[in-house]
N, C-alpha and C positions, 0 to 999 in steps of 0.2 A: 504494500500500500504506500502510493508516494503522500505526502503530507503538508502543505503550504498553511503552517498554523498563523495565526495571529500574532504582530509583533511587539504587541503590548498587554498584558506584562509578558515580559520574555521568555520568564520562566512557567508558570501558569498556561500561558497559550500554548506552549509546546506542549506540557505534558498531559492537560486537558484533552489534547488532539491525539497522541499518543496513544493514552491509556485504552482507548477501545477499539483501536485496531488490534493493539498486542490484548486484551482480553478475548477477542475473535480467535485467536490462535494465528494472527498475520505476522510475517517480517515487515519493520517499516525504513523507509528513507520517509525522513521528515529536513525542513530546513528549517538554519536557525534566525533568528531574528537579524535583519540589516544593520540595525541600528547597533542590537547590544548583543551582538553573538555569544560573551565570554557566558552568559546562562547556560547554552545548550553545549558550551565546552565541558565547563564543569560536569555538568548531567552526562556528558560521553564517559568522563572519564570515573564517574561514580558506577555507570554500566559495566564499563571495563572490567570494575575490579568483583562486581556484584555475580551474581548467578546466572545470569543472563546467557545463555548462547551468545558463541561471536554470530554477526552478522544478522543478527534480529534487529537489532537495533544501529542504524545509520544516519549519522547527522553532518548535513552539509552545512557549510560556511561558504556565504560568496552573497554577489547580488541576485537578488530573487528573478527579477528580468531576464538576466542570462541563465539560471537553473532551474527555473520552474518550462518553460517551452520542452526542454529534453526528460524532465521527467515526467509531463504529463502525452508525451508522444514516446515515451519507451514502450518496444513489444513486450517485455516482462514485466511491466507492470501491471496489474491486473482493477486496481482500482487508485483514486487520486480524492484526498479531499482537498475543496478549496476552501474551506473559511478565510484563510488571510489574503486570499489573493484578491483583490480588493478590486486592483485596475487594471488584471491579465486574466480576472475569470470567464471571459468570452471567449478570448484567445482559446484558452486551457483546454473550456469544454470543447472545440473543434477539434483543437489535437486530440483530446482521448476520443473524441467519436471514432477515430481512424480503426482503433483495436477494438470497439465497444468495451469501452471502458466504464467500470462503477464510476459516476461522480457523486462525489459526496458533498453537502456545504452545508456544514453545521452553523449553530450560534454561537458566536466569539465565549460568550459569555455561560454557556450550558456546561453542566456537571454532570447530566442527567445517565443514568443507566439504558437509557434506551439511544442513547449514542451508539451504544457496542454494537445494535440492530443492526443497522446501516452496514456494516462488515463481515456480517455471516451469511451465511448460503445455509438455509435448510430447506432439509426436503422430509415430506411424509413416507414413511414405506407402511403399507399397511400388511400386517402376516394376517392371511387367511386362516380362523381357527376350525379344524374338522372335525366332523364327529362321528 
C-alpha cells in the first residue's frame, strides 16, 4: 500500500495512515512529511530496531511532487491512499486507474477503526452443510 499521509502533525499523520494498512496485514511505502521529515526518520529507525519484519515498513524522504506520481503508477502496488495529497490527488487517481488500483482518501483527522476496512479484501465462502 503506497501512502501520501498528511503533513501536519508529522508524526500523527503518518502513523494515523499507517496503522491500518499494517492492521490489514499490508506492507506499506508511506512518505514523510516535506516540511519536517526528521518524525518519520525517527519512527524508521524505532521500526528498525522493533519487531517488525524488514521491509513492511518503508518511509520515503524527498519532495512529494516528484515521489508521489511513481508511486501511485507502480505495477506492485496494489492500493494508494491519498489523504495528504492535497494538490496531486487528480493527478494520482489517473495514474492508479492504469493498474486498477485501490484508492483510498481518508480524513486527515480520523482515528477510527473502520479505516482498516478500506485495506482488506474479504470474501464469503459459504460450506455446504449435508445431511
Amino acid at each position: 500500500v503506497g501512502i501520501v499521509p498528511p503533513s501536519e502533525p508529522p508524526l500523527l499523520g503518518l502513523v494515523s495512515r499507517i496503522a491500518p494498512a499494517l492492521t490489514g496485514g499490508n506492507a506499506v511505502i508511506a512518505l514523510a512529511s516535506e516540511s519536517q521529515p526528521l518524525a518519520a526518520i525517527e519512527l524508521a529507525e524505532a521500526i528498525a530496531t522493533a519487531d517488525v519484519p524488514g521491509g513492511v515498513v518503508n518511509l520515503l524522504t524527498g519532495h512529494r511532487v516528484e515521489l508521489a506520481p511513481w508511486l501511485a503508477s507502480h505495477m506492485d502496488v496494489n492500493a494508494i491512499d491519498l489523504t495528504g495529497a492535497d494538490g496531486l490527488r487528480t493527478d494520482l487517481e489517473i495514474a492508479a486507474a492504469e493498474n486498477v488500483k485501490r484508492v483510498v482518501v481518508g480524513r486527515p483527522d480520523s482515528q477510527s477503526l473502520y479505516e482498516i476496512s478500506a485495506f482488506l479484501e474479504l470474501k464469503t465462502v459459504w460450506h455446504p452443510i449435508g445431511t
